[in-house]
N, C-alpha and C positions, 0 to 999 in steps of 0.2 A: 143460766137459763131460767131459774126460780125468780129473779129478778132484786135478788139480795145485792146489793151497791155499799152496806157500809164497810168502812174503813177497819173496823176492828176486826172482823172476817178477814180480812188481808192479811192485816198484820199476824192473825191467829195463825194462817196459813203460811206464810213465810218462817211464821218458828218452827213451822211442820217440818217445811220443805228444810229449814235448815239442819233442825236435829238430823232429816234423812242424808244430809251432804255429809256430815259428820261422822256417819256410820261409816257411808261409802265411800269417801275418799281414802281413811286408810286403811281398808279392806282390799280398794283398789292396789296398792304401792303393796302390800302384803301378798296379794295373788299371784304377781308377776316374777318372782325366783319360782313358783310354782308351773309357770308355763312355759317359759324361755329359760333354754341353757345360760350359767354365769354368763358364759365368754360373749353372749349376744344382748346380754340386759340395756345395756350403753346403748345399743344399734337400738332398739326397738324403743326404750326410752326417749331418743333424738325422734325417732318416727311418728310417736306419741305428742309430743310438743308442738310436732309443724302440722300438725291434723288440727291440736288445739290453735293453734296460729290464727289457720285457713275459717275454723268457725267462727273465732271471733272476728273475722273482719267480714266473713258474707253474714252470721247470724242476724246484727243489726239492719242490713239490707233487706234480706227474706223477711224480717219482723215489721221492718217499714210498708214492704209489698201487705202481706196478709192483714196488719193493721188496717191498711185502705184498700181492701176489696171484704172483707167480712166482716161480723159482728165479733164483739171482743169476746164472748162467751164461746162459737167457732175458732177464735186463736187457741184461747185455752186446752180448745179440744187436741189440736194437734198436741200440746204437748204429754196428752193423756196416750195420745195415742202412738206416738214417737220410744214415751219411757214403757209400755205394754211392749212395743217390738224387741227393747230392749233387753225386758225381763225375760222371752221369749228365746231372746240371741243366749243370755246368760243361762238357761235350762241346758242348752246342750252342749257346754262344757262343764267337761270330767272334770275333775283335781282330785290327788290320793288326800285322803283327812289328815292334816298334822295329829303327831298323837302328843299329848300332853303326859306332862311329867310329874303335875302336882293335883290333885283333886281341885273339880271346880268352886270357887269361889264365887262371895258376892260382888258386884262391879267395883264398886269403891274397894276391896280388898286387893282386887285385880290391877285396878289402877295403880294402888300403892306398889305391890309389886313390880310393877311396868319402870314406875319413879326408883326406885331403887335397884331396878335392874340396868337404868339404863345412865342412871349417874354414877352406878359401881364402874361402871365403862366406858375409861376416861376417852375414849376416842368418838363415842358417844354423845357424853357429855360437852365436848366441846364443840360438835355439830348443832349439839339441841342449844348450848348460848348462844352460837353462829346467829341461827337460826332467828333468836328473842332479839339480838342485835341488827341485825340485818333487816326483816320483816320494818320495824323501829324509824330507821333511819330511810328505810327506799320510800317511807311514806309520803313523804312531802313530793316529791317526784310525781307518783302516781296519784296521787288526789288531790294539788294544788296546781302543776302547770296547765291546765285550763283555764283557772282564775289568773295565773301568771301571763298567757297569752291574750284574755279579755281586756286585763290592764296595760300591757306593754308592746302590744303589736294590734289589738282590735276584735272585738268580740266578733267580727263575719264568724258564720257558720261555716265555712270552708275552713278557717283555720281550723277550727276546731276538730273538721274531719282529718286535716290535714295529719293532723296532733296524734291521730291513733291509726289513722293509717300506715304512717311510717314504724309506729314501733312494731305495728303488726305484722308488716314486713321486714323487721331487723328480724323479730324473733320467727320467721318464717323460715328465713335464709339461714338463721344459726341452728334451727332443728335439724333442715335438711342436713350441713355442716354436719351434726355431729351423728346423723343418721348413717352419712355415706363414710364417715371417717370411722363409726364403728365400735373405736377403743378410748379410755382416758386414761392412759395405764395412772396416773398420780393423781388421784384425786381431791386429796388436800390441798396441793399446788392450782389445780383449775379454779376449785371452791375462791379461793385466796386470791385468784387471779382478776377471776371474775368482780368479785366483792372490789377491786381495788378499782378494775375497769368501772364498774359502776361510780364507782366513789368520781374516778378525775371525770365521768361523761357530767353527771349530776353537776358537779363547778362548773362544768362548763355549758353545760342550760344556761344556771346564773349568770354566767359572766356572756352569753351571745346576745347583741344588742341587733343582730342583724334574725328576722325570722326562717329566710334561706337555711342559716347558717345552724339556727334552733331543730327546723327538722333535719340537718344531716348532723346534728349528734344526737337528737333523738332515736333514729334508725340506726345509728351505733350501738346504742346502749341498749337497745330493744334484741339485738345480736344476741346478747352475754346471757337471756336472759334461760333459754333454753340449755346453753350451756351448763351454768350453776346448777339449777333443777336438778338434771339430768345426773350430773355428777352429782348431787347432794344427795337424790333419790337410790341411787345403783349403789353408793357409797355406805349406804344405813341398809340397803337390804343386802349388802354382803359382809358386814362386821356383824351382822344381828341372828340371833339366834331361830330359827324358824319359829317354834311355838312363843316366839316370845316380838314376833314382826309385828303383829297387828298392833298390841299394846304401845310400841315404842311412836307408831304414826301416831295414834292415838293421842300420843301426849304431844308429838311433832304439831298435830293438828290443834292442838290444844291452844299453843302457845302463838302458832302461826294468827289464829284467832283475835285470840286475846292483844296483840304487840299490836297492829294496827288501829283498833279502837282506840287504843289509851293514847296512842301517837296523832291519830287526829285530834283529840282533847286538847293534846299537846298542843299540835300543828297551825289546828285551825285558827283557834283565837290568835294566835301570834301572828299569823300572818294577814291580821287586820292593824297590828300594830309595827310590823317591818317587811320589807316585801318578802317577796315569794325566793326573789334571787339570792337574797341575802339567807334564807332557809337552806335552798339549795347547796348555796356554797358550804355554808355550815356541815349540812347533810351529808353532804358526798364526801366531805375532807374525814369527816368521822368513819365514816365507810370503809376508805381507803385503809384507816388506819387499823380498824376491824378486821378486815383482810391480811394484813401485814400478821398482828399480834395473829388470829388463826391461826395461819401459816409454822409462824414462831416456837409456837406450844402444842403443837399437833405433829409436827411432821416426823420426831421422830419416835411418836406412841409405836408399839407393837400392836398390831392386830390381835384380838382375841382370840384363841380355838373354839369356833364352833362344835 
């Protein structure tokens, strides 16, 4: 409205907005043993995912609409006024206060603590490498087959909706899936499953010469995606210690972060030097076998006493 258009206002504002995602995303994953019984976290986790699904594929629609009927300073507004309803919703639920065990500390004190609470706990531990590996290797996937399909089937705009509409509907169908199915009782086993399903879907992006044939294993792999999540999420908030939840996302989120930035660093420039398939292949075969090993060295940790 003031009529400020530079760039570095932007950019000022998206560090805002990110620090703010940072706080609340694993605040979010820490609040949820708080409001749902164990036995129903998986249900309501699956529910969570296909809601996430469903906006990401109208969001871009509604933001096309409002882009062309208002001024851009009016779009902005709604999302002022969307996160205000929000903060609104969030006023009136209760939660009891976790009660802390150790006198407060300063952040970086807290964080160390977090890191050493949650590498002492090898089951833990090998979610949170899951996690650096996984994040790593799904990159190419998610931020190269779009260049992959400009080059090897044709830049139409269609394709390219084409491209995210189907996974948004794989992961639409696998929330529902695991909304209505409710339970994972093995959750190292899905983790492990999932990660391998992704691994042989990934080859086989690379290796589909036909684009038919691209989105129906795109919309496969887009399936798995709510499942992992889901078990990954219900999985760390029932081996974790309550006063000790938020910290561990904390670092979850930390890492999730940090693995894809360094991965396109990786990604990107290479795949000006070999194609996108041969990433692909590479990517997913590594996946698969991240999965495997997971599985391997995890399945028979004991769960900790909370």
């Amino acid at each position: 409205w003031s009529g400020f258009t530079r760039l570095e206002l932007l950019l000022a504002v998206s560090v805002v907005r990110s620090i703010g995602a940072g706080i609340q995303m694993p605040a979010v994953n820490a609040i949820y043993p708080q409001l749902v019984p164990q036995e129903n976290l998986t249900r309501v986790q699956g529910i969570n995912q296909s809601v996430s699904s469903v906006l990401m594929l109208l969001a871009p629609a509604v933001g096309g609409v409002v882009l062309g009927t208002m001024d851009i300073a009016w779009a902005f507004m709604i999302d002022v006024v969307t996160a205000s309803a929000a903060i609104l919703i969030l006023r009136l639920i209760v939660v009891e206060k976790v009660e802390r065990t150790e006198e407060p500390a300063s952040v970086f004190t807290e964080l160390k603590q977090g890191v050493r609470y949650a590498f002492g706990n090898r089951l833990l531990k090998g979610i949170i490498i899951c996690y650096a590996f996984s994040f790593f290797l799904i990159t190419p996937a998610a931020v190269l087959t779009p260049l992959m399909i400009e080059r090897s089937f044709g830049g139409e705009v269609w394709r390219l909706t084409a491209n995210e509409i189907v996974w948004t509907a794989g992961s639409f169908v696998g929330g529902i899936a695991v909304s209505l199915y409710g339970n994972i009782r093995d959750k190292i086993l899905a983790i492990a499953l999932c990660l391998v399903a992704f691994g042989i879907s990934f080859t086989l992006l690379g290796l589909a010469g036909n684009f038919a044939l691209y989105l129906l294993v795109m919309g496969f792999s887009g399936f798995f995606m709510p499942v992992i999540a889901t078990a990954e999420t219900v999985f760390i908030q029932e081996i974790t210690k309550p006063e000790m939840m938020g910290r561990v996302f904390s670092i979850i989120q930390i890492i999730a972060s940090a693995a894809m930035p360094v991965a396109i660093l990786l990604f990107g420039p290479l795949a000006d030097v070999v194609s996108v398939e041969i990433l692909l292949i590479v990517s997913g075969a590594l996946l698969a076998i991240v999965g495997v090993v997971y599985h391997a060295t995890n399945r028979r940790s004991e769960r900790p006493l909370l």
